[in-house]
Jmol script that loads the backbone (N, CA, C; Angstrom):
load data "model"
ATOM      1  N   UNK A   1     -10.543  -5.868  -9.863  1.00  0.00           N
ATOM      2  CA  UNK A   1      -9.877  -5.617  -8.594  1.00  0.00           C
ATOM      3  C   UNK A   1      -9.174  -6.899  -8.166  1.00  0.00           C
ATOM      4  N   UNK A   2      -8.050  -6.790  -7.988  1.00  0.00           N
ATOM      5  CA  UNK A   2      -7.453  -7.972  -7.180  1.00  0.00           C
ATOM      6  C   UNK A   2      -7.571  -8.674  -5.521  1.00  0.00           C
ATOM      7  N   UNK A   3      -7.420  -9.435  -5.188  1.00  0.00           N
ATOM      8  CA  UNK A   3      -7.329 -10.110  -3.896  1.00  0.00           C
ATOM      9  C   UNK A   3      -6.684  -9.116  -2.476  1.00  0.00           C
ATOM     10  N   UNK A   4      -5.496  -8.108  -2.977  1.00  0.00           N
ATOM     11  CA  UNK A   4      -5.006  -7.187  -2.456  1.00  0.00           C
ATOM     12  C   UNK A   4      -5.022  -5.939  -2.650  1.00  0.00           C
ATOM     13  N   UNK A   5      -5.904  -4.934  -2.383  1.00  0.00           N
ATOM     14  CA  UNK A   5      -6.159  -3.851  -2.249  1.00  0.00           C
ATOM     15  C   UNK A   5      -5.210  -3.268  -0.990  1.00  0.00           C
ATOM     16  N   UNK A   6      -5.127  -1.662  -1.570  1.00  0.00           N
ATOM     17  CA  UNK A   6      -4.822  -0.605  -0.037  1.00  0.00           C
ATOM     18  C   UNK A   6      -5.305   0.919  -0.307  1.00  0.00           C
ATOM     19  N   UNK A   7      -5.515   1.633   0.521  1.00  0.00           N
ATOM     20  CA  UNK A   7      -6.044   2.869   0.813  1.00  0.00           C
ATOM     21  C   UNK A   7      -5.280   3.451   1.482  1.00  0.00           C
ATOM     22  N   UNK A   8      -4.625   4.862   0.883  1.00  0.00           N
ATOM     23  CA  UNK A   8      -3.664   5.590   1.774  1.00  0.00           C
ATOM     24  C   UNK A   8      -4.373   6.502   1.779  1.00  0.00           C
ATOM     25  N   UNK A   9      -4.421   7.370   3.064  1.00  0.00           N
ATOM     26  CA  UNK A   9      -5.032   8.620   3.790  1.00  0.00           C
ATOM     27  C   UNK A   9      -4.121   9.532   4.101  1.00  0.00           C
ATOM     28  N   UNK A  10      -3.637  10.478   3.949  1.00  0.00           N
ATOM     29  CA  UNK A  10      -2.652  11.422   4.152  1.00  0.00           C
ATOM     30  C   UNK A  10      -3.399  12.211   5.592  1.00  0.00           C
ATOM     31  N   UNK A  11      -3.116  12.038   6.783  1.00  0.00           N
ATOM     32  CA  UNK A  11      -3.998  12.325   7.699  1.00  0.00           C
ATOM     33  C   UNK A  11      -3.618  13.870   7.665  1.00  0.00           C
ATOM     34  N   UNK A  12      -1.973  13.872   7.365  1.00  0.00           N
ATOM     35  CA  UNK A  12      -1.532  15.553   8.398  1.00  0.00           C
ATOM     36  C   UNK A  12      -2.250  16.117   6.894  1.00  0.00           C
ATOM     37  N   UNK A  13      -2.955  16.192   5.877  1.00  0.00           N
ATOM     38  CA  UNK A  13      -3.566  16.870   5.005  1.00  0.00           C
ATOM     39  C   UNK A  13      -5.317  16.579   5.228  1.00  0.00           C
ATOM     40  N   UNK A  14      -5.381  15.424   5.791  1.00  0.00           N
ATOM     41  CA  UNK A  14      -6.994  15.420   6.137  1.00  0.00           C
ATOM     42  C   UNK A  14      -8.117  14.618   4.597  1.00  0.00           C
ATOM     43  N   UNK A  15      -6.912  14.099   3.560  1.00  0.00           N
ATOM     44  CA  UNK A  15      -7.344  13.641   2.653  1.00  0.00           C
ATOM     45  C   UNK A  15      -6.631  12.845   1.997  1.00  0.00           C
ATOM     46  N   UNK A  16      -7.304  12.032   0.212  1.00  0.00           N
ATOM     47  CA  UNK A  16      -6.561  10.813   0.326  1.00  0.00           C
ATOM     48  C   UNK A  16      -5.190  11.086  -0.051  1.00  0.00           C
ATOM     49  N   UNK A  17      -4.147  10.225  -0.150  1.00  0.00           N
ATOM     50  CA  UNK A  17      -3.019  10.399  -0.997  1.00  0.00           C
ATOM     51  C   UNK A  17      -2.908   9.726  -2.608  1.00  0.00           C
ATOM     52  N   UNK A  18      -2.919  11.123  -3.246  1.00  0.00           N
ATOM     53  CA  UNK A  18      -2.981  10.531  -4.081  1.00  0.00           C
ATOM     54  C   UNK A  18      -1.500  10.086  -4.841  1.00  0.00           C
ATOM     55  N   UNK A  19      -1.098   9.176  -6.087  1.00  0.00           N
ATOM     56  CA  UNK A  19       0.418   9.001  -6.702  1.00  0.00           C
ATOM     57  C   UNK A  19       1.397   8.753  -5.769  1.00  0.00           C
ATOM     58  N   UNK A  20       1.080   8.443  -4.417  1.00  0.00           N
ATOM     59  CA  UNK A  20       1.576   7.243  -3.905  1.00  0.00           C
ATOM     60  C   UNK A  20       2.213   5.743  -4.560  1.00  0.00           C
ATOM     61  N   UNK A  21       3.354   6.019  -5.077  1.00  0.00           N
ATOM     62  CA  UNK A  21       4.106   4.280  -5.738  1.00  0.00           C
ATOM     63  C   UNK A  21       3.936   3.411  -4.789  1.00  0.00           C
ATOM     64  N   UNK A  22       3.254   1.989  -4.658  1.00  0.00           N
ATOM     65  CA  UNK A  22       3.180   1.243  -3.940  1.00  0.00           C
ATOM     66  C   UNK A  22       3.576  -0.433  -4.740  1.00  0.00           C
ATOM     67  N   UNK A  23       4.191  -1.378  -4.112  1.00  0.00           N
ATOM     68  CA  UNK A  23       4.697  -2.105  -4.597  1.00  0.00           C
ATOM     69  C   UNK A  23       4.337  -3.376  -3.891  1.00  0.00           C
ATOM     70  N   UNK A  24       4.079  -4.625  -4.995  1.00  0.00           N
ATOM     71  CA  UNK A  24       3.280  -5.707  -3.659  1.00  0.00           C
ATOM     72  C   UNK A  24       4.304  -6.509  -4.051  1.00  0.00           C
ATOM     73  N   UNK A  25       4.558  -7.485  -2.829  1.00  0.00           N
ATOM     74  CA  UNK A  25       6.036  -8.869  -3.029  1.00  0.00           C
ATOM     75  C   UNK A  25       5.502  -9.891  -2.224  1.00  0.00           C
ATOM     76  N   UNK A  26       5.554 -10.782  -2.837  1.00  0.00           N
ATOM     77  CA  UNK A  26       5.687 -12.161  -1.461  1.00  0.00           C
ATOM     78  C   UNK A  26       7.093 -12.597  -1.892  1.00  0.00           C
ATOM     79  N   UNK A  27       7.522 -13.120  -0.667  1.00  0.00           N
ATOM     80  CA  UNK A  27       8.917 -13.852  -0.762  1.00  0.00           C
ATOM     81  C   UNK A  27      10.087 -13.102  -1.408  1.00  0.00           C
ATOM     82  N   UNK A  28      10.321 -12.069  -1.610  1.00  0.00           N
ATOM     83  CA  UNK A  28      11.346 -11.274  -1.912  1.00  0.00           C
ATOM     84  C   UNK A  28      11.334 -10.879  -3.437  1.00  0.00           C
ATOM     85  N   UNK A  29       9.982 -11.665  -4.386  1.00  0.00           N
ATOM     86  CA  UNK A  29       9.708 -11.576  -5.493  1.00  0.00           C
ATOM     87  C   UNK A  29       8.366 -10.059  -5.646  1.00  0.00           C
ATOM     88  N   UNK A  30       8.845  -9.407  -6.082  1.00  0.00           N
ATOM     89  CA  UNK A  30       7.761  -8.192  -7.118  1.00  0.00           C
ATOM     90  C   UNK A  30       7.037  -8.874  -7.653  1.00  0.00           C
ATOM     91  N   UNK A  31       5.289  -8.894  -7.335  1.00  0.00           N
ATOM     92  CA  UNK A  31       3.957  -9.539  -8.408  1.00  0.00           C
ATOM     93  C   UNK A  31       3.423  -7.485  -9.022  1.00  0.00           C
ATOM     94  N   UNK A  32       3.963  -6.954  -8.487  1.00  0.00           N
ATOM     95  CA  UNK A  32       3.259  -6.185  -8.898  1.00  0.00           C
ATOM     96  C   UNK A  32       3.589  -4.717  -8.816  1.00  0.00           C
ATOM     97  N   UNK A  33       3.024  -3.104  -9.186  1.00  0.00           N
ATOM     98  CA  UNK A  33       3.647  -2.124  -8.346  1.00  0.00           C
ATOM     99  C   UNK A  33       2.243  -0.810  -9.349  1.00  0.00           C
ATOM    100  N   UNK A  34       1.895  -0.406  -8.449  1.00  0.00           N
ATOM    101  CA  UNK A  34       0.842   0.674  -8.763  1.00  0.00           C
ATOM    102  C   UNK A  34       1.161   2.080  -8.045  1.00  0.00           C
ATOM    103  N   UNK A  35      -0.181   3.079  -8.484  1.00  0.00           N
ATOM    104  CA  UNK A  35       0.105   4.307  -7.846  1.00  0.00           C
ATOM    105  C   UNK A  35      -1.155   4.702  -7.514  1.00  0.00           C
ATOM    106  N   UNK A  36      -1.379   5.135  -6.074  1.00  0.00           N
ATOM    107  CA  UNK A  36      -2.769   5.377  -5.746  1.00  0.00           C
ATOM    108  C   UNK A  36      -3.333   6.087  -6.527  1.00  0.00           C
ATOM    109  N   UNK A  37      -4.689   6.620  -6.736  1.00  0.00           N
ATOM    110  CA  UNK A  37      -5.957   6.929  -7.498  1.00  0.00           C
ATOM    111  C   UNK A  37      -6.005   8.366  -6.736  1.00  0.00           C
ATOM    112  N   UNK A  38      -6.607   9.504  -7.132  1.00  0.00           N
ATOM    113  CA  UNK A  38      -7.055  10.460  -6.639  1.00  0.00           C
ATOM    114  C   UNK A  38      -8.083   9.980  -5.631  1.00  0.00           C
ATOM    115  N   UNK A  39      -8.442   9.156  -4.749  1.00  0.00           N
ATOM    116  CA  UNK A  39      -9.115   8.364  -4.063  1.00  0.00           C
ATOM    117  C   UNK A  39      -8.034   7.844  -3.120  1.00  0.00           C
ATOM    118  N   UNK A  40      -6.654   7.771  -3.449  1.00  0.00           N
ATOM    119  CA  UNK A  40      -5.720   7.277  -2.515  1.00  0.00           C
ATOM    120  C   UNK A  40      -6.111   5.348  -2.504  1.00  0.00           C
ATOM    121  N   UNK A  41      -6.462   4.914  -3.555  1.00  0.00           N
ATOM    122  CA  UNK A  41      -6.970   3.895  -3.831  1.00  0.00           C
ATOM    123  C   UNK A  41      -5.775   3.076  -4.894  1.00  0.00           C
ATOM    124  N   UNK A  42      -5.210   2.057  -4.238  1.00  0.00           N
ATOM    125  CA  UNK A  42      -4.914   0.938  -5.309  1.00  0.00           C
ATOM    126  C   UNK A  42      -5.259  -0.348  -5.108  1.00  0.00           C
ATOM    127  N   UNK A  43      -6.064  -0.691  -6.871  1.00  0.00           N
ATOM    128  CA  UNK A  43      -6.959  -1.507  -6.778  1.00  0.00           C
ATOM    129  C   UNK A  43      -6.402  -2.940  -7.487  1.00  0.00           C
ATOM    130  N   UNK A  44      -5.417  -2.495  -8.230  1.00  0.00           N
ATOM    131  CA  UNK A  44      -4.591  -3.613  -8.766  1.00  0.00           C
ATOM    132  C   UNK A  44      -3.536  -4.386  -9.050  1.00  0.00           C
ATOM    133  N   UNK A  45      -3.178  -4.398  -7.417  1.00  0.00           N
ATOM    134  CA  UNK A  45      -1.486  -4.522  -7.759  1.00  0.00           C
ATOM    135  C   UNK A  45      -1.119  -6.038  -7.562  1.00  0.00           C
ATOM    136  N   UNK A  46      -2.411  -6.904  -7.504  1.00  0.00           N
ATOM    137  CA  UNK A  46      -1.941  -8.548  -7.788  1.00  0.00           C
ATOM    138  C   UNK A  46      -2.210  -8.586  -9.315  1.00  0.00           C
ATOM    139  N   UNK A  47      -1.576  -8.600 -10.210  1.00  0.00           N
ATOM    140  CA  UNK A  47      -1.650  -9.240 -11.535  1.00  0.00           C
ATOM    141  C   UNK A  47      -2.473 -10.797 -11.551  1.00  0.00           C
ATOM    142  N   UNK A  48      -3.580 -10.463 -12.269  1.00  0.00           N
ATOM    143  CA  UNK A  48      -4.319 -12.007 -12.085  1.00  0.00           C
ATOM    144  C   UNK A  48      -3.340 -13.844 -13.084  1.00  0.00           C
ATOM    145  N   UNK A  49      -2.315 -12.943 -13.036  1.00  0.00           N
ATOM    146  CA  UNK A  49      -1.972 -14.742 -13.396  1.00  0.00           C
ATOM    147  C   UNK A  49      -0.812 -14.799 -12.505  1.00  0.00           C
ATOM    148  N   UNK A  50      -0.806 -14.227 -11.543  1.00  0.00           N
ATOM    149  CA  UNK A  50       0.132 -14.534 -10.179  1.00  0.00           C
ATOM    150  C   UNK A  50      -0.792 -15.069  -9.187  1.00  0.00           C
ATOM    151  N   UNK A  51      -2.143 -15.037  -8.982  1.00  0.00           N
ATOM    152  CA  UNK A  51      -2.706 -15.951  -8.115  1.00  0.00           C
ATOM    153  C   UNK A  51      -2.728 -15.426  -6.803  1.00  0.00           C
ATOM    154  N   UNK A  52      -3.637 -15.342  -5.934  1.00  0.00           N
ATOM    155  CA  UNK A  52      -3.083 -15.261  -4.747  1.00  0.00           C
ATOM    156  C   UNK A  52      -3.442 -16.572  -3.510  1.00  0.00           C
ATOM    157  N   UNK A  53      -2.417 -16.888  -2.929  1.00  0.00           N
ATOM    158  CA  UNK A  53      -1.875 -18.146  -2.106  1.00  0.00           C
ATOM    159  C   UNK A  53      -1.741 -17.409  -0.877  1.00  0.00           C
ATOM    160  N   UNK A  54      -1.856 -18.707  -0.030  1.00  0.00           N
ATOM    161  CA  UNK A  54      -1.271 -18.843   1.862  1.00  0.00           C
ATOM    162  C   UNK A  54      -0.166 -18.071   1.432  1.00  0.00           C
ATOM    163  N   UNK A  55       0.654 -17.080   2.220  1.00  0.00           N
ATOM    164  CA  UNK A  55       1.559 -16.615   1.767  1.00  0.00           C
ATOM    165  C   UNK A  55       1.936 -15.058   2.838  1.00  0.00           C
ATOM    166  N   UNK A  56       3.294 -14.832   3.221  1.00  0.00           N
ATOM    167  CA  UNK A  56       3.126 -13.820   3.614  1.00  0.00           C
ATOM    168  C   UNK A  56       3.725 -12.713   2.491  1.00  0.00           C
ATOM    169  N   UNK A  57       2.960 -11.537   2.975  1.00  0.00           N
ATOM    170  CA  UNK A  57       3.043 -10.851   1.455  1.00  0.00           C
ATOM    171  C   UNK A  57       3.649  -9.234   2.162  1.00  0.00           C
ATOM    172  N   UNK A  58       4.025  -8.399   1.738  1.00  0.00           N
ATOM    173  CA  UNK A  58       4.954  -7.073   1.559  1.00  0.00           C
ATOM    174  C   UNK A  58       4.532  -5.929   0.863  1.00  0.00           C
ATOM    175  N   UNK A  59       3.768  -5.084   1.714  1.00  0.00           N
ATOM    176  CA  UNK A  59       3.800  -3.620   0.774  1.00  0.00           C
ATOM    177  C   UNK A  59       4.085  -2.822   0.949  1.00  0.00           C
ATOM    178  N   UNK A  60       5.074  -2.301  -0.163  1.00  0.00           N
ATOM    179  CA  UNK A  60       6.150  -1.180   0.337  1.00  0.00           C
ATOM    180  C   UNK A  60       5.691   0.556  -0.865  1.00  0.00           C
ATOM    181  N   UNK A  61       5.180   1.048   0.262  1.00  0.00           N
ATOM    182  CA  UNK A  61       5.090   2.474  -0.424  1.00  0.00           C
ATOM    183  C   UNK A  61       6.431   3.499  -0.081  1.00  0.00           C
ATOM    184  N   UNK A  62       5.872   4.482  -1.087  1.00  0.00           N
ATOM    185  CA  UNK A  62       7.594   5.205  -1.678  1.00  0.00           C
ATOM    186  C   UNK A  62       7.006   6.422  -0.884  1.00  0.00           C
ATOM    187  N   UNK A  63       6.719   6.726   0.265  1.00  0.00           N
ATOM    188  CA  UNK A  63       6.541   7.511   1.309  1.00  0.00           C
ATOM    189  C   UNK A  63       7.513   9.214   1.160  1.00  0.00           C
ATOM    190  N   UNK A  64       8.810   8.829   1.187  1.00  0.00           N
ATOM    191  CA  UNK A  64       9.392   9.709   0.543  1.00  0.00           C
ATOM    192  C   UNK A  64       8.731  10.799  -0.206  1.00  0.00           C
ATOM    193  N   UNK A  65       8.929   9.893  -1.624  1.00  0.00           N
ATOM    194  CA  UNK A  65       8.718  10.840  -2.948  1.00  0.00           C
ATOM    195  C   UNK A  65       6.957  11.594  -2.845  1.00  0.00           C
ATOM    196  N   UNK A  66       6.102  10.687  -2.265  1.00  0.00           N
ATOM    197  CA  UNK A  66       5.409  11.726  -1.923  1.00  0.00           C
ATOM    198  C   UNK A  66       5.083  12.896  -1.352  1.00  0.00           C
ATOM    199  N   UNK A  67       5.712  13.086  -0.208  1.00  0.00           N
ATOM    200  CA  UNK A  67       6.033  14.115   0.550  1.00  0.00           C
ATOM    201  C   UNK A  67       6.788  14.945  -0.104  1.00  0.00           C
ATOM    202  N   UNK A  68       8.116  14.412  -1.013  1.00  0.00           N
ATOM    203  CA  UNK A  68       9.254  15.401  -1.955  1.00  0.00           C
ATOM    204  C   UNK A  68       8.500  16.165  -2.544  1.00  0.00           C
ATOM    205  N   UNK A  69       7.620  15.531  -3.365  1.00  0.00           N
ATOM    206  CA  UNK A  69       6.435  16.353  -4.691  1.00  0.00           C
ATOM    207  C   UNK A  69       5.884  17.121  -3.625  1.00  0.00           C
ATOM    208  N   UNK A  70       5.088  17.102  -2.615  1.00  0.00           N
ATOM    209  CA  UNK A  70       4.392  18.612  -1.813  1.00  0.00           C
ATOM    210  C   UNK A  70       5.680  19.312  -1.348  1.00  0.00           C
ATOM    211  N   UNK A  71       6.762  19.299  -1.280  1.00  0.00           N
ATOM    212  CA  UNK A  71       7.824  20.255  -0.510  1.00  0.00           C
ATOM    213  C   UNK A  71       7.931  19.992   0.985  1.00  0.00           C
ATOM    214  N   UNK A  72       7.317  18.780   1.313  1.00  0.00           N
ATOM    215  CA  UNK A  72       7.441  18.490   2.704  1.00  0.00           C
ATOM    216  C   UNK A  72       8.372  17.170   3.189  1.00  0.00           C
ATOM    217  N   UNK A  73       8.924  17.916   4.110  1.00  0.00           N
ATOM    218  CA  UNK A  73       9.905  16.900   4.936  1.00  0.00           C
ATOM    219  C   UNK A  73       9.266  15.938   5.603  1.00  0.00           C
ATOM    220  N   UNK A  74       9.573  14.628   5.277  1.00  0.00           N
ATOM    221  CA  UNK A  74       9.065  13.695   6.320  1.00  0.00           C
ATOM    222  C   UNK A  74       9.944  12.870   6.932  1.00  0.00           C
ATOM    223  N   UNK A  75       9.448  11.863   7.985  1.00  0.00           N
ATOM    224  CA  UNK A  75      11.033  10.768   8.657  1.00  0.00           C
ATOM    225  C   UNK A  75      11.203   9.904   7.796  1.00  0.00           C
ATOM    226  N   UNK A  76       9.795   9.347   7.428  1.00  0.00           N
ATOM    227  CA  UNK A  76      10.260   7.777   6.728  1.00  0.00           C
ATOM    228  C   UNK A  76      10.062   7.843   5.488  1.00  0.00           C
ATOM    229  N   UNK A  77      11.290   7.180   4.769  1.00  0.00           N
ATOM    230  CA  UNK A  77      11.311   7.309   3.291  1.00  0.00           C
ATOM    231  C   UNK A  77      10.353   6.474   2.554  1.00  0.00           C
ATOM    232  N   UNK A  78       9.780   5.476   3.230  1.00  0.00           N
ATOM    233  CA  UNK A  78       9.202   4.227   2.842  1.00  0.00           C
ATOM    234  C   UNK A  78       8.302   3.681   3.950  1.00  0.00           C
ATOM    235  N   UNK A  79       7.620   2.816   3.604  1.00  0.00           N
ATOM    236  CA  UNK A  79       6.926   2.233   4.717  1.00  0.00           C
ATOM    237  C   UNK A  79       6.678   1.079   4.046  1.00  0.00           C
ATOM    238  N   UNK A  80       7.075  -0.334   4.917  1.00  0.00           N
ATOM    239  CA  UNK A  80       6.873  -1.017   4.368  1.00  0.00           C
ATOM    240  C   UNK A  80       5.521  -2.188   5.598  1.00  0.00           C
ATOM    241  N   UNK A  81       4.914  -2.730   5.077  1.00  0.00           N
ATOM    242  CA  UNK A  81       3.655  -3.612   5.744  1.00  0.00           C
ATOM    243  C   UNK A  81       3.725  -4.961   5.476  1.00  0.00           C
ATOM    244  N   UNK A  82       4.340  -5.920   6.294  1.00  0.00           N
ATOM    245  CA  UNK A  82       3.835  -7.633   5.978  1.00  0.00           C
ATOM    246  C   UNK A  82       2.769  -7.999   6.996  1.00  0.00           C
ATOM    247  N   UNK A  83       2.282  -8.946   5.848  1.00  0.00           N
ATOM    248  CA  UNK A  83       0.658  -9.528   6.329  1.00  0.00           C
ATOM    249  C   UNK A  83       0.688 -10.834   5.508  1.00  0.00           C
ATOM    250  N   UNK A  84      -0.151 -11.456   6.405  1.00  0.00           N
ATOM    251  CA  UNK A  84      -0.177 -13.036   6.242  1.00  0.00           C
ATOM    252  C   UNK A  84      -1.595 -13.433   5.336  1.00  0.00           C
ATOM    253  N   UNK A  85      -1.498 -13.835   4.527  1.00  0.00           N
ATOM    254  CA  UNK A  85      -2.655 -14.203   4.029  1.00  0.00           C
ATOM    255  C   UNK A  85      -3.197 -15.512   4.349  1.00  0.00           C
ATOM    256  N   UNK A  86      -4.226 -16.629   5.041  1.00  0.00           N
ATOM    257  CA  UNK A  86      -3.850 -17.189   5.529  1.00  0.00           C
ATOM    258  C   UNK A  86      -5.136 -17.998   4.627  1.00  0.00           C
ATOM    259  N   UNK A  87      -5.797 -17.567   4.002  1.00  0.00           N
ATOM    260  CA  UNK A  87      -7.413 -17.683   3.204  1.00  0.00           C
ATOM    261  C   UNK A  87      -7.353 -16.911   1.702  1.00  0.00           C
ATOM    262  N   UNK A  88      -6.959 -17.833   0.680  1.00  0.00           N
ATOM    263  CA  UNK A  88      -6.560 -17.093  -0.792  1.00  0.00           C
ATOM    264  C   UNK A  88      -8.147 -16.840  -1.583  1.00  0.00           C
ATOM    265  N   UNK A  89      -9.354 -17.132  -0.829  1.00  0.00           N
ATOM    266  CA  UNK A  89     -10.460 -16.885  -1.032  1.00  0.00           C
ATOM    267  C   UNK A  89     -11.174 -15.808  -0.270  1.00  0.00           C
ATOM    268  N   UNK A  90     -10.357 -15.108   0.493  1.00  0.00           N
ATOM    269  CA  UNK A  90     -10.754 -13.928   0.701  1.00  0.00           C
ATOM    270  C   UNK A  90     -10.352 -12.704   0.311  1.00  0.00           C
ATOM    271  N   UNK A  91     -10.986 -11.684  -0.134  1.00  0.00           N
ATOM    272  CA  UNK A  91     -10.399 -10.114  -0.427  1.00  0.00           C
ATOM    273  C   UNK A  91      -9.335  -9.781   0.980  1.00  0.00           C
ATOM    274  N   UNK A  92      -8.041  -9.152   0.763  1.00  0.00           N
ATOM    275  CA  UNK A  92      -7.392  -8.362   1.578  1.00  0.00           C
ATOM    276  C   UNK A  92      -7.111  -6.868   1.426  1.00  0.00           C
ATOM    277  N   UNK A  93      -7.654  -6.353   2.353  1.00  0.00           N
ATOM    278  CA  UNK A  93      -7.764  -4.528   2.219  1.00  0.00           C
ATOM    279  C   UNK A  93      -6.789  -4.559   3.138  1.00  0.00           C
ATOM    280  N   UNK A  94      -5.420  -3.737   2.425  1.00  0.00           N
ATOM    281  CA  UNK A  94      -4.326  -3.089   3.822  1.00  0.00           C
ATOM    282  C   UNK A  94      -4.628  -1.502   3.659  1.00  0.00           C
ATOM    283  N   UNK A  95      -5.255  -0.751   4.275  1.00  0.00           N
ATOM    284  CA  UNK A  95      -4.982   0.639   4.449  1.00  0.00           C
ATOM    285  C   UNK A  95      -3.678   1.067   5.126  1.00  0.00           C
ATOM    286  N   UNK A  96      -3.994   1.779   4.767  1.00  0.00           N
ATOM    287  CA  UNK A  96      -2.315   3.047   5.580  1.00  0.00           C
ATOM    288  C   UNK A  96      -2.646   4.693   5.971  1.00  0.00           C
ATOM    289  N   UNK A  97      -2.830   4.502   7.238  1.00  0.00           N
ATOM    290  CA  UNK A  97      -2.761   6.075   7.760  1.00  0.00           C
ATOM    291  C   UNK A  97      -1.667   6.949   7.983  1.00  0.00           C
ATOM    292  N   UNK A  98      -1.078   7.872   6.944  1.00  0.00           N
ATOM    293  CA  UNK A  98      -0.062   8.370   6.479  1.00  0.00           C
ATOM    294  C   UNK A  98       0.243   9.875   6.896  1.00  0.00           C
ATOM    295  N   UNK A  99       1.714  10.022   7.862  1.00  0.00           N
ATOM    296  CA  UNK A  99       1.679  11.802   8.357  1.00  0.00           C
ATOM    297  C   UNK A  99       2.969  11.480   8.032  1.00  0.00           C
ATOM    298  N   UNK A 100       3.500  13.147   8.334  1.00  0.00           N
ATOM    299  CA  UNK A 100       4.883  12.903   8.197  1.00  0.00           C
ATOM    300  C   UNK A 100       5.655  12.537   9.340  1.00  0.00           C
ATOM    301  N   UNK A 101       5.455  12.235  10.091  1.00  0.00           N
ATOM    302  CA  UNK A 101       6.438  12.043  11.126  1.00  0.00           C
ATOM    303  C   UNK A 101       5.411  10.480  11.803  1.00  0.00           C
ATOM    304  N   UNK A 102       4.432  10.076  11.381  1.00  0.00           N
ATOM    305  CA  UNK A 102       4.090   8.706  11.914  1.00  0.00           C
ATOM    306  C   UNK A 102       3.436   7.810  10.419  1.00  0.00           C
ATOM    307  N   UNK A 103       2.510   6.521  10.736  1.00  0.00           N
ATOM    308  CA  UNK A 103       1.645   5.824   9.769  1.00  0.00           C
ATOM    309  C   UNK A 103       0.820   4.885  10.869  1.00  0.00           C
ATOM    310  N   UNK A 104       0.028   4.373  10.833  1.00  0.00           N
ATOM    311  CA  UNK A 104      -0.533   3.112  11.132  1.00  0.00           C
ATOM    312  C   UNK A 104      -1.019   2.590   9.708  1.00  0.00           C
ATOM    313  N   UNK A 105      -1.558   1.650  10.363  1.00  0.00           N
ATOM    314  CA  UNK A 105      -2.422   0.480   9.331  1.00  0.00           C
ATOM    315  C   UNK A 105      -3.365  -0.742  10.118  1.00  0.00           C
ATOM    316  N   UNK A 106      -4.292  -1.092   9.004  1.00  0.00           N
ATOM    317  CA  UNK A 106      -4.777  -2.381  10.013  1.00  0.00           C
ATOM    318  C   UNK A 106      -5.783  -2.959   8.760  1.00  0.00           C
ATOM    319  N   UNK A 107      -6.139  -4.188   9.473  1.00  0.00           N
ATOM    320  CA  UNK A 107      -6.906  -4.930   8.068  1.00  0.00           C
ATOM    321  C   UNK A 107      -8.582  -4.355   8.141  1.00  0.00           C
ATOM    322  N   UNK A 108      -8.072  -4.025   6.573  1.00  0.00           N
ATOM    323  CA  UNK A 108      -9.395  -3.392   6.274  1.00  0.00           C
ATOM    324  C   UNK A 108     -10.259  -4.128   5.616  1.00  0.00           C
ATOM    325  N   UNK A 109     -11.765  -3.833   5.077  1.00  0.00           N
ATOM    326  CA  UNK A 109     -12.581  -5.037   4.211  1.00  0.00           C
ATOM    327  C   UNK A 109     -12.937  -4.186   2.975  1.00  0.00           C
TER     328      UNK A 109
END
end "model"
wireframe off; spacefill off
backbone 0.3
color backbone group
């Protein structure tokens, strides 16, 4: 498991999302890009010889295409999340609470 984990929840379905494309960046650079787990779980999208550093970092899920694959219309094509890492010795959990017409998020452990 890497330093950066996330958990997407598909709320307006009441379960996880799963094949969610999610993509991690610091600084305008791609370290990485996964697809949630039937768990709505991605567990590895820092590649361990990218390191993780002080740094503010970017995760952008393909919000869209998930919704396309069920036949459902949603607003946002994407959602994207920056967060500061401010401690490269700690685990970072970003969840994402996912509908079609809203999201939150917040730091998870």
């Amino acid at each position: 498991m890497s330093g950066i984990t996330t958990h997407v929840l598909d709320t307006s379905r009441g379960r996880p999302a799963a094949g969610v494309v999610v993509r991690l960046e610091r600084g305008g650079t791609v370290l990485g890009t996964g697809r949630t787990d039937a768990d709505g779980r991605a567990r590895d999208l820092l590649p361990p010889d990218a390191g993780l550093h002080a740094a503010v970092y970017r995760l952008v899920f393909d919000t869209g295409a998930y919704f396309r694959e069920r036949g459902v219309e949603a607003f946002y094509p994407h959602v994207s999340i920056d967060f500061q890492v401010r401690d490269p010795g700690q685990h970072h959990h970003v969840p994402l609470l996912l509908s079609t017409f809203g999201y939150s998020t917040y730091r998870g452990i």
